[in-house]
C-alpha positions as CSV (number, residue, x, y, z in Angstrom):
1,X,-101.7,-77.3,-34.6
2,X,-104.8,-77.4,-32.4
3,X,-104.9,-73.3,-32.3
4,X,-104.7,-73.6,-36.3
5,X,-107.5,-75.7,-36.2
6,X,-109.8,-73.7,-33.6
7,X,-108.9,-71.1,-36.0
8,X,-110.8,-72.4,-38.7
9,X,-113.6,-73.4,-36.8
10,X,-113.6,-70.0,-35.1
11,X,-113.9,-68.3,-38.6
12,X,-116.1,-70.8,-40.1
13,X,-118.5,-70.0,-37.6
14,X,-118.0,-66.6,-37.5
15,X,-118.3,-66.8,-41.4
16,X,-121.6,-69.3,-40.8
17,X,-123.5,-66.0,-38.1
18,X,-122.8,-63.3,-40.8
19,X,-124.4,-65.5,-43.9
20,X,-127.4,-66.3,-41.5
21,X,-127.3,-62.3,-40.3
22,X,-127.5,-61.4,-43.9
23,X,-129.9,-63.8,-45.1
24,X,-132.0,-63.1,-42.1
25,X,-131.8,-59.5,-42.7
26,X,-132.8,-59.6,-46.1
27,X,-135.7,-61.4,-45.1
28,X,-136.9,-58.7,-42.6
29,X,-136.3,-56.0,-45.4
30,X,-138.7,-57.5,-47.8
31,X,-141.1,-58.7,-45.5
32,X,-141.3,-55.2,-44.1
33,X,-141.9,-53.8,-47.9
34,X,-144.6,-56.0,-48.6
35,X,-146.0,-55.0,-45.0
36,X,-145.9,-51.1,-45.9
37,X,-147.1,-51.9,-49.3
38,X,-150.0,-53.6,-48.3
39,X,-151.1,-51.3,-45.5
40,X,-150.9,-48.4,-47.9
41,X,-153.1,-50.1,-50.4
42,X,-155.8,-50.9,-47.6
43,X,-155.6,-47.2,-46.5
44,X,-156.1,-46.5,-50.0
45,X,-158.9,-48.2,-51.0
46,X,-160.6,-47.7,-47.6
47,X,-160.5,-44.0,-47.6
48,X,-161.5,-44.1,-51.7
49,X,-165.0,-46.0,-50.1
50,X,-165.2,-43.4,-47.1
51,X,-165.4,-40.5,-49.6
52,X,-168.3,-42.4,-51.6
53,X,-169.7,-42.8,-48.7
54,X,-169.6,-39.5,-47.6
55,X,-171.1,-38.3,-50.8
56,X,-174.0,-40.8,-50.8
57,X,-174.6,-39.1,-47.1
58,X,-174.7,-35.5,-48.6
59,X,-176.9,-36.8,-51.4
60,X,-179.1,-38.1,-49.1
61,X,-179.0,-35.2,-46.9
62,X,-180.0,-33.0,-49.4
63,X,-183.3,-35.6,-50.2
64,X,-184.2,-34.9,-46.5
65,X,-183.6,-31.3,-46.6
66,X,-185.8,-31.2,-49.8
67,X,-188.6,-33.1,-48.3
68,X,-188.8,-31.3,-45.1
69,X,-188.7,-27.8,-47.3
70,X,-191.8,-29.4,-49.2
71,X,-193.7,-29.9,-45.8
72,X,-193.2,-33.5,-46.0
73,X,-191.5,-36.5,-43.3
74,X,-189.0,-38.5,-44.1
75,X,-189.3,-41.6,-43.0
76,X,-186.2,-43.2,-42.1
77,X,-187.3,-47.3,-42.3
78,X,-188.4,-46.4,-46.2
79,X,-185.7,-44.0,-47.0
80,X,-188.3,-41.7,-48.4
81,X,-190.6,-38.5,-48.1
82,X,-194.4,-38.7,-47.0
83,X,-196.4,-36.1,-47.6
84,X,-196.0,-32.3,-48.5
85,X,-195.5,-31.4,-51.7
86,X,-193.8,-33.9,-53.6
């Protein structure tokens, strides 16, 4: 009679670990979707600002480039050419 009864207990808790296991699991899963999805949309976004970035720079560059072909300085506290030909 008492091995009948460990017996239960025994699978009950056996049948207790796998629900936690699985619930636990589950958990993990969708926490580590939502952390993929996330960093992919930061990546995203941050390399959609690094190429705007990167254009205002060659815009820019080409302003200084201009200026210095005209004869004139840019000055860099203004963000604009003195002198030369404008």
């Amino acid at each position: 009679m008492l091995a009948l009864i460990g017996g239960k207990i025994g699978a009950s808790l056996i049948g207790g670990a796998a629900a936690i296991a699985i619930i636990l699991g589950g958990f993990l899963y969708i926490k580590n979707h939502y952390t993929r999805e996330g960093y992919t949309k930061a990546v995203t976004e941050m390399a959609a600002r690094d190429g705007k970035a990167i254009k205002k720079g060659d815009e820019i560059e080409k302003q200084i480039g201009l200026c210095f072909d005209r004869g004139g300085e840019w000055n860099t506290s203004t963000g604009k050419c003195e002198g030369g030909t404008q």
